[in-house]
PASEBA-1860 file (N, C-alpha, C; in nm, 3 decimals):
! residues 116
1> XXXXXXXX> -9.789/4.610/-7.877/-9.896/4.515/-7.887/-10.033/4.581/-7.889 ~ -10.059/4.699/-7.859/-10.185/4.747/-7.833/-10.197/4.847/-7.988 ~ -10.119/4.802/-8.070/-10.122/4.804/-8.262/-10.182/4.690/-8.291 ~ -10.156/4.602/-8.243/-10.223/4.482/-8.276/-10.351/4.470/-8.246 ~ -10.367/4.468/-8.095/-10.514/4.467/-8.028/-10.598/4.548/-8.090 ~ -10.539/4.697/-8.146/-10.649/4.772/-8.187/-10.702/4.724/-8.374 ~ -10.675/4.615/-8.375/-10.722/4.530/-8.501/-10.776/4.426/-8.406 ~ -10.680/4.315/-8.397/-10.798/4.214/-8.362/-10.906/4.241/-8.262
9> XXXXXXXX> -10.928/4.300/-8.150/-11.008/4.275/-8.093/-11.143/4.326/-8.124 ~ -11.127/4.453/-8.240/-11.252/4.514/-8.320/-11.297/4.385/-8.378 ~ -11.177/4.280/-8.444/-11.245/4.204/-8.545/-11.301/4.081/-8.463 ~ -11.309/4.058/-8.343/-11.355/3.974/-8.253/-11.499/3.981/-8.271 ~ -11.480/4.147/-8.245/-11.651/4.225/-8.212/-11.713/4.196/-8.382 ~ -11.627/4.228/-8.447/-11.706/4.183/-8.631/-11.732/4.043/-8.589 ~ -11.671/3.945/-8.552/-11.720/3.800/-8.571/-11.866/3.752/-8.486 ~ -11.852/3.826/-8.345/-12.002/3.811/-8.304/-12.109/3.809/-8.419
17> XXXXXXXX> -12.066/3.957/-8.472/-12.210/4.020/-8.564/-12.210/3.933/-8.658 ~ -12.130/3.883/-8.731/-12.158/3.787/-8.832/-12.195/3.676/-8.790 ~ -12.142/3.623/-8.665/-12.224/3.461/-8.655/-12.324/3.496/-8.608 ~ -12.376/3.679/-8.579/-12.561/3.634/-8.532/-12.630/3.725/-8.622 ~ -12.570/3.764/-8.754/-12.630/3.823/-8.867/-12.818/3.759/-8.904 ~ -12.727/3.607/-8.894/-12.836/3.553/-8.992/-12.940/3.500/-8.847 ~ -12.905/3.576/-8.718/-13.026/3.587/-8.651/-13.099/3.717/-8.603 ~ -13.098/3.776/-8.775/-13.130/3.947/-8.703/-13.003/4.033/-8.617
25> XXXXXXXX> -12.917/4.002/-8.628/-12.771/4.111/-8.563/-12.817/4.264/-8.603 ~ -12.825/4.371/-8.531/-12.824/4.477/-8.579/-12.673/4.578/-8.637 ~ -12.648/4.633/-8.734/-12.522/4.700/-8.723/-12.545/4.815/-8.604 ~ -12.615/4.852/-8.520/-12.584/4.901/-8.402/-12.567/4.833/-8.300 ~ -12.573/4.707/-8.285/-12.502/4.573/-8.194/-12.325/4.610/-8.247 ~ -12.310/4.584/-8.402/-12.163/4.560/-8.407/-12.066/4.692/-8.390 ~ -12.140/4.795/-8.392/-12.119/4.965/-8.354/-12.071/4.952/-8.217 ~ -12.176/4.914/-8.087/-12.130/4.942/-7.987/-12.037/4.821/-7.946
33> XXXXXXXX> -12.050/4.706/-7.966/-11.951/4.650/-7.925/-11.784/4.685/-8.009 ~ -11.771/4.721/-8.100/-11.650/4.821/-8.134/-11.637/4.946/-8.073 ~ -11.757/5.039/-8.031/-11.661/5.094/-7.935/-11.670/5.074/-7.817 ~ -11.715/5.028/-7.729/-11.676/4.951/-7.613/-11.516/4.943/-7.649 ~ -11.484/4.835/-7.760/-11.350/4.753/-7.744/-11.225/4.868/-7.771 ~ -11.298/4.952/-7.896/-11.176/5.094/-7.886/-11.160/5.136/-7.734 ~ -11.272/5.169/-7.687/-11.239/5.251/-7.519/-11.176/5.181/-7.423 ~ -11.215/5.028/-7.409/-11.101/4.952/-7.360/-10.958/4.974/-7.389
41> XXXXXXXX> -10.923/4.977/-7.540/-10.797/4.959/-7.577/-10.745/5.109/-7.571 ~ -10.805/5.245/-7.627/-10.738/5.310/-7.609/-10.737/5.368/-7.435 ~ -10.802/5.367/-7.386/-10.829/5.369/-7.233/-10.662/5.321/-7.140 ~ -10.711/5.198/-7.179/-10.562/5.086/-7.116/-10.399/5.184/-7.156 ~ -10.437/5.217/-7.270/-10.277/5.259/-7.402/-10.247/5.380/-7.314 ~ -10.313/5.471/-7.231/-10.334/5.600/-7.227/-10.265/5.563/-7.074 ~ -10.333/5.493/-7.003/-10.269/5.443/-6.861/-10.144/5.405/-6.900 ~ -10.094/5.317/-6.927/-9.983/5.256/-6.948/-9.874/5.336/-7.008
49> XXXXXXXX> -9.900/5.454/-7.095/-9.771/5.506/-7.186/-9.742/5.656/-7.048 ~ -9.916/5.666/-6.973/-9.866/5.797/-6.858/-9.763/5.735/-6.759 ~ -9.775/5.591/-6.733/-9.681/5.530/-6.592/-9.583/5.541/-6.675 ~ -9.549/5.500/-6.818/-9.430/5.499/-6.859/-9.335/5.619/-6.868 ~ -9.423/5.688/-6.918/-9.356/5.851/-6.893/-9.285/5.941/-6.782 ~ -9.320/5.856/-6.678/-9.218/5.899/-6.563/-9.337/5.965/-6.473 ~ -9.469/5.984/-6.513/-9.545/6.061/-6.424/-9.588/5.954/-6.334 ~ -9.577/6.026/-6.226/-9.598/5.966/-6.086/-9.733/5.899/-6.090
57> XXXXXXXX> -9.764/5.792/-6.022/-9.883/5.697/-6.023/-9.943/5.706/-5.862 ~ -10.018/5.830/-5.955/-10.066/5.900/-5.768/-10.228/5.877/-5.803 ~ -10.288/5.764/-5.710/-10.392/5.685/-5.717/-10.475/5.693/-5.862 ~ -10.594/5.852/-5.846/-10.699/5.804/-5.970/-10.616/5.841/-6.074 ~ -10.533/5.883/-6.086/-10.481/5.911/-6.257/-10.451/5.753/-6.334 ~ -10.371/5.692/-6.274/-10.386/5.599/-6.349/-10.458/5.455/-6.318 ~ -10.532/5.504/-6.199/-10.650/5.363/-6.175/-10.775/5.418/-6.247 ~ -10.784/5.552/-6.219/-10.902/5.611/-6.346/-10.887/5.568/-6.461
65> XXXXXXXX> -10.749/5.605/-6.530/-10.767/5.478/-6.682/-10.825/5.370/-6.666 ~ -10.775/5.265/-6.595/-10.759/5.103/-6.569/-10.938/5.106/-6.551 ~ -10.962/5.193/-6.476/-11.165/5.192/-6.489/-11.218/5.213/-6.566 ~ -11.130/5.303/-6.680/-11.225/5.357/-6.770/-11.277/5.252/-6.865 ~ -11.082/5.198/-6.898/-11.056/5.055/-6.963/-11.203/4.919/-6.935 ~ -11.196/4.945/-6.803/-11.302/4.823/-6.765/-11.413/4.826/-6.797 ~ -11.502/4.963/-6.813/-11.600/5.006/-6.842/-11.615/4.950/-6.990 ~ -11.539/4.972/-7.038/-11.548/4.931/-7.225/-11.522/4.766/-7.193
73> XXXXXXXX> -11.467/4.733/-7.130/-11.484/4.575/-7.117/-11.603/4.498/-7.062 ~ -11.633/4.564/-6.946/-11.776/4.594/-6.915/-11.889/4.560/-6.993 ~ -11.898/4.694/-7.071/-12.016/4.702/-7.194/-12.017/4.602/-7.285 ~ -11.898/4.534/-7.361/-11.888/4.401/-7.427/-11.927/4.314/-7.373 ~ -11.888/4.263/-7.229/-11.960/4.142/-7.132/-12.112/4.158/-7.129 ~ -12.142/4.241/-7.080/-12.276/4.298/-7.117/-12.354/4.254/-7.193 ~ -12.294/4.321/-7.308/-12.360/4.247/-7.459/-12.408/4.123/-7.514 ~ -12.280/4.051/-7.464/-12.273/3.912/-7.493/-12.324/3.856/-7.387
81> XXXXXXXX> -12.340/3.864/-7.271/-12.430/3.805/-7.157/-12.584/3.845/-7.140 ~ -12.611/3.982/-7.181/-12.712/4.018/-7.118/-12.747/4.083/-7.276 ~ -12.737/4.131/-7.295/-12.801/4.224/-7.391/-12.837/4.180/-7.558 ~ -12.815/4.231/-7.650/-12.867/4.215/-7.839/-12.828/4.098/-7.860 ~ -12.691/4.065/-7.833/-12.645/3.970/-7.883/-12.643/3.817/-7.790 ~ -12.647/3.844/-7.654/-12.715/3.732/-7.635/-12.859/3.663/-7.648 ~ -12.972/3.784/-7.663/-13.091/3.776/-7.674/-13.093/3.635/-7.809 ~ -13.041/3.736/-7.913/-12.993/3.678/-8.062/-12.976/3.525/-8.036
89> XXXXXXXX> -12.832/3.500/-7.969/-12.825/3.370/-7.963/-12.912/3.270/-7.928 ~ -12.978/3.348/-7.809/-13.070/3.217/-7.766/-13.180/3.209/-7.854 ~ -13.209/3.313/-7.898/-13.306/3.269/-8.027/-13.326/3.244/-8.171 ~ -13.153/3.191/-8.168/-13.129/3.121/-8.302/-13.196/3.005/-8.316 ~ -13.239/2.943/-8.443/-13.270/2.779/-8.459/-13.120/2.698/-8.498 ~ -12.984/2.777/-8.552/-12.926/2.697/-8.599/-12.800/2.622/-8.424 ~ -12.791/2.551/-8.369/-12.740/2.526/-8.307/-12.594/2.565/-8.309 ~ -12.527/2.534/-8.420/-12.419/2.571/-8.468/-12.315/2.674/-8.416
97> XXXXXXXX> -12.488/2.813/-8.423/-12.432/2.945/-8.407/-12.472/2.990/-8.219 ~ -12.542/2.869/-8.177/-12.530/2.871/-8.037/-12.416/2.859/-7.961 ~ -12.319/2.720/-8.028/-12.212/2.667/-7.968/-12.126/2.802/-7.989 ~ -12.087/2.835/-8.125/-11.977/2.914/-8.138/-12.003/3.049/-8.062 ~ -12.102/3.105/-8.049/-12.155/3.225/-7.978/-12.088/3.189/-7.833 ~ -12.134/3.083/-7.773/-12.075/3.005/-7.629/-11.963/3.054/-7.617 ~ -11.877/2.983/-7.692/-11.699/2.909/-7.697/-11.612/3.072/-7.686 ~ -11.696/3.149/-7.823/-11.652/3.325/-7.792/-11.640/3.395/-7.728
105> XXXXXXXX> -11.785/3.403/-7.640/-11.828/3.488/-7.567/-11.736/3.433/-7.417 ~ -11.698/3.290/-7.414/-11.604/3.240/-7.286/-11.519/3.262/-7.295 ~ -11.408/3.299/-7.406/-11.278/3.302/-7.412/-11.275/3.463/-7.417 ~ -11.374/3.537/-7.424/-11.381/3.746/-7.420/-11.410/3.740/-7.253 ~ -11.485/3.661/-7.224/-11.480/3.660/-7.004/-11.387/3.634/-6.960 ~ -11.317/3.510/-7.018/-11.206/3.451/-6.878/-11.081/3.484/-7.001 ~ -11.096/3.471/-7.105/-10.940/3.509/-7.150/-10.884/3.642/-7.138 ~ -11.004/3.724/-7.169/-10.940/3.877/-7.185/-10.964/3.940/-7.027
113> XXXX> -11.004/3.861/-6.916/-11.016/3.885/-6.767/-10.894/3.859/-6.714 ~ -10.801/3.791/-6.763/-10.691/3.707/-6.697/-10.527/3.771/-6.785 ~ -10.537/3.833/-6.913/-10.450/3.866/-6.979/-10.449/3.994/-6.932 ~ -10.298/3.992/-6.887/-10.214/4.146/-6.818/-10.251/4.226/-6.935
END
């Protein structure tokens, strides 16, 4: 599954930039929020395939991944709460791209906060 993730969740980060293109989006907004989401994903892949491997899960080795992981999850929340791309939203005129910016940016907090 983390073949998969490493498509959609880049293209998550493309859909921000396009619904706040047409409010000034920078392509260095849609830069860092892709890699944020690579370092999440490959971060997580790297923890998970070392526990699988039989190597012992002796504290920071593989909670150091799981942080590193967070950090790139981190920097996306970030983004979308605090930083380019929320700035963007709130200073869109089209309402439209307020709501959907909303509905996104809630389901990247509590969905991807809550999925093992």
């Amino acid at each position: 599954s983390y073949i998969d993730w490493l498509l959609t969740v880049p293209l998550m980060c493309v859909e921000f930039y396009l619904l706040l293109k047409t409010a000034g989006a920078s392509v260095n907004m849609l830069w860092r929020l892709i890699g944020y989401s690579v370092l999440m994903l490959v971060a997580g892949y790297i923890g998970e395939v070392s526990a699988k491997m039989g190597q012992p899960i002796r504290g920071f080795e593989n909670f150091g991944w799981g942080v590193i992981s967070t950090i790139g999850w981190a920097g996306i929340v970030y983004e979308i709460f605090f930083g380019e791309a929320k700035q963007l939203a709130d200073g869109s005129s089209d309402a439209n791209v307020r709501v959907a910016f909303n509905l996104l940016r809630g389901f990247v907090l509590i969905g991807w906060a809550i999925y093992p």
